[in-house]
KOLRO-906334 format. One line per field, with one value per residue (C-alpha): residue number from 1; residue in three letters; z, x, y. Coordinates in steps of 0.25 Angstrom, whole numbers. Layout:
N
num (NUM|...)
residu (ALA|...)
c3 (Z|...)
c1 (X|...)
c2 (Y|...)
//
This chain:
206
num (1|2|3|4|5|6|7|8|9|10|11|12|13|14|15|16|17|18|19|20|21|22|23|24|25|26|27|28|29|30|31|32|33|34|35|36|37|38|39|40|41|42|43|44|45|46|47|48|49|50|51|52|53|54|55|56|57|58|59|60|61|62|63|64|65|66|67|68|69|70|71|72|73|74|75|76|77|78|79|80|81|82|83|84|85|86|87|88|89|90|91|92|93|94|95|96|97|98|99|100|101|102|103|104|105|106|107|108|109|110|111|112|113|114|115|116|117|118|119|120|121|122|123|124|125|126|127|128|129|130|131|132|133|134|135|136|137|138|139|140|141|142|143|144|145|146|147|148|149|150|151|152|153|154|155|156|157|158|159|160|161|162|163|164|165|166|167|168|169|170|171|172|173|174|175|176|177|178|179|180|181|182|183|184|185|186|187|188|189|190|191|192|193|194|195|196|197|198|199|200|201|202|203|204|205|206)
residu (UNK|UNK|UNK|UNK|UNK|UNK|UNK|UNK|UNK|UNK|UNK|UNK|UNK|UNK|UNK|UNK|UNK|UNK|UNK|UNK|UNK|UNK|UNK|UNK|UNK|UNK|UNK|UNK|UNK|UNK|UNK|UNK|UNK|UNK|UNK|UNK|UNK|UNK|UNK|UNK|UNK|UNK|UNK|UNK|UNK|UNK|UNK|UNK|UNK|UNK|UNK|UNK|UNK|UNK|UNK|UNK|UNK|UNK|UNK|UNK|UNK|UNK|UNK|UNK|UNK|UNK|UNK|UNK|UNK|UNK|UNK|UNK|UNK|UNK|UNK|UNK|UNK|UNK|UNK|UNK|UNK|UNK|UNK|UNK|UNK|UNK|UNK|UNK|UNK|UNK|UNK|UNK|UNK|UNK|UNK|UNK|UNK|UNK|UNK|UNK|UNK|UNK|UNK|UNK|UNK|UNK|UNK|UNK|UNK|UNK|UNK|UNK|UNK|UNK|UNK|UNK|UNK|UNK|UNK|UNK|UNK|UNK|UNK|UNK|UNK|UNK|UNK|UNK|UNK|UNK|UNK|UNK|UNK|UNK|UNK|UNK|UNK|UNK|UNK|UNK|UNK|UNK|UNK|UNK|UNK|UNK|UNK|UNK|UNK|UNK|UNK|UNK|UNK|UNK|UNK|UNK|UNK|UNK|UNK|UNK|UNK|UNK|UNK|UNK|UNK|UNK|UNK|UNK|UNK|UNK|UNK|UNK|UNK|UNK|UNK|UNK|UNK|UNK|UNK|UNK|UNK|UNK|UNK|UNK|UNK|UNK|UNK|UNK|UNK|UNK|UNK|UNK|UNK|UNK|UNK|UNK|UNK|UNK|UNK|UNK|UNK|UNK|UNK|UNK|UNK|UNK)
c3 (-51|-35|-35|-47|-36|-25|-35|-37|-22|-20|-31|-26|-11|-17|-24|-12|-3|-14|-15|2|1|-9|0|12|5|-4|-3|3|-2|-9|-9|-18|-13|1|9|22|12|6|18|23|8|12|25|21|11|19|29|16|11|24|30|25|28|46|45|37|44|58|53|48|62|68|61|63|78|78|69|81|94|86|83|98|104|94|100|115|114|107|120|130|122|123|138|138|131|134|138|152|154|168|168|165|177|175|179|190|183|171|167|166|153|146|146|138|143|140|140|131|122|122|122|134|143|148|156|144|145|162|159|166|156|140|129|120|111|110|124|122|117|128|139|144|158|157|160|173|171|158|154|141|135|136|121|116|123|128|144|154|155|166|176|174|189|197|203|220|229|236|250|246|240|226|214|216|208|204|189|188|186|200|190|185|198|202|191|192|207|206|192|184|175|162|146|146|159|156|163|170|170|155|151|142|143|159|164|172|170|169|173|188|190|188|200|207|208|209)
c1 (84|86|100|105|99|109|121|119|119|132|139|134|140|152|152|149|159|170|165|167|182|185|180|186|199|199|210|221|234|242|230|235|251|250|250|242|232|230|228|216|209|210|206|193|190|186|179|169|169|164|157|143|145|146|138|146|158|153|149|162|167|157|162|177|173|166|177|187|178|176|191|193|183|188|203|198|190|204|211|201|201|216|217|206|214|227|236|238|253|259|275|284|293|308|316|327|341|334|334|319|323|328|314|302|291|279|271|279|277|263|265|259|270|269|283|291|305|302|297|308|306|312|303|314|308|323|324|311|320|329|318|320|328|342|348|356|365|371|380|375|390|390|383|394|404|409|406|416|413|404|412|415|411|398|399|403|390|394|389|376|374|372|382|395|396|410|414|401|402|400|391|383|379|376|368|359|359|353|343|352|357|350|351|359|367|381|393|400|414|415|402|403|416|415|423|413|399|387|379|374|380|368|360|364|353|354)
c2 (215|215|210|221|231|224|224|239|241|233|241|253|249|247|260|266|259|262|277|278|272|280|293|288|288|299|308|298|301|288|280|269|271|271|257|264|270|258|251|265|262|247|248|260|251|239|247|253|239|232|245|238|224|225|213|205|210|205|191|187|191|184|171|176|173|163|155|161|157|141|140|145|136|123|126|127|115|107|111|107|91|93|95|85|75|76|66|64|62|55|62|50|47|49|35|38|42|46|61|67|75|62|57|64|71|62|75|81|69|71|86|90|93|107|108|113|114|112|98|87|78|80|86|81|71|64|61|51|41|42|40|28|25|25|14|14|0|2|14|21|20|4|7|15|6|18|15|9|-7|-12|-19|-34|-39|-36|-23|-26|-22|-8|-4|-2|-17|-11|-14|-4|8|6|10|17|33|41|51|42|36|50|52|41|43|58|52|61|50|48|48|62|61|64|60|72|62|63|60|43|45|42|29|26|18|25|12|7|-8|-19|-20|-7|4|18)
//
């Protein structure tokens, strides 16, 4: 018999919590046609339904913080294993005449690098296969077949006991001279279309 004594209670709660909504919001104008009045009913009705259950109320935002402060702590302690364990990266050095942003930046690779769009080196993933050292002795249009041929004799010593520089473009010995020659240095006497080679005789250096 006890627990028909509790269902009676509960229906008579519920009695009473409907009876208390319905005298809060006796009167209202438009009660089932407005949207705002809708949203008071709604919003009177929730506070009547949970009015009794404070308890309830504070454990369920007990466990909402505790759920936040485990996820806060799981993400704090996944950061600190990643500084922990990242990978220590030594900057690759650039060879002499080759441009920085033709080669890839090995942090980046890993993605680690920091620099951004201030970083020397490329964060363009195409430039990877382009990142070896350019070859100073043999002009890049010799493949195409569109470069001046290499002269037929060995190249005369000049004054400075190196092979002579005759027949090779005066930019392109610039260029290599100031390291600004690499995979994506242009010409400026006409770009491949120069009659001059882009390559250092065999033997001479810089």
């Amino acid at each position: 018999m006890p627990p028909k004594k509790n269902q009676l209670s509960t229906k008579t709660k519920e009695k009473a919590k409907k009876k208390t909504v319905e005298d809060k919001t006796f009167g209202l104008k438009n009660k089932n046609k407005s949207a705002k009045v809708n949203r008071y009913v709604k919003q009177v009705e929730q506070q009547v339904q949970t009015a009794g259950n404070k308890q309830k109320l504070k454990e369920a935002e007990n466990r909402k913080k505790e759920i936040q402060s485990k996820r806060e702590a799981a993400a704090k302690k996944e950061a600190q294993l990643a500084e922990l364990f990242k990978p220590v990266v030594i900057q690759q050095k650039v060879p002499f005449g080759v441009n920085p942003k033709t080669v890839l930046c090995a942090n980046f690779k890993q993605g680690t690098c920091i620099k951004g769009d201030k970083c020397k080196f490329s964060h363009d993933q195409k430039s990877d296969r382009k990142s070896g050292k350019i070859d100073l002795y043999t002009d890049p249009r010799d493949a195409k077949g569109e470069a001046p041929p290499p002269p037929s004799t060995t190249p005369a010593l000049g004054a400075d006991g190196q092979p002579s520089l005759k027949g090779v473009c005066k930019h392109f010995v610039e260029a290599v001279t100031n390291g600004q020659y690499g995979w994506f240095w242009q010409c400026p006497e006409g770009g491949d279309k120069c009659k001059y080679r882009h390559a250092l005789p065999e033997g001479r250096w810089q």
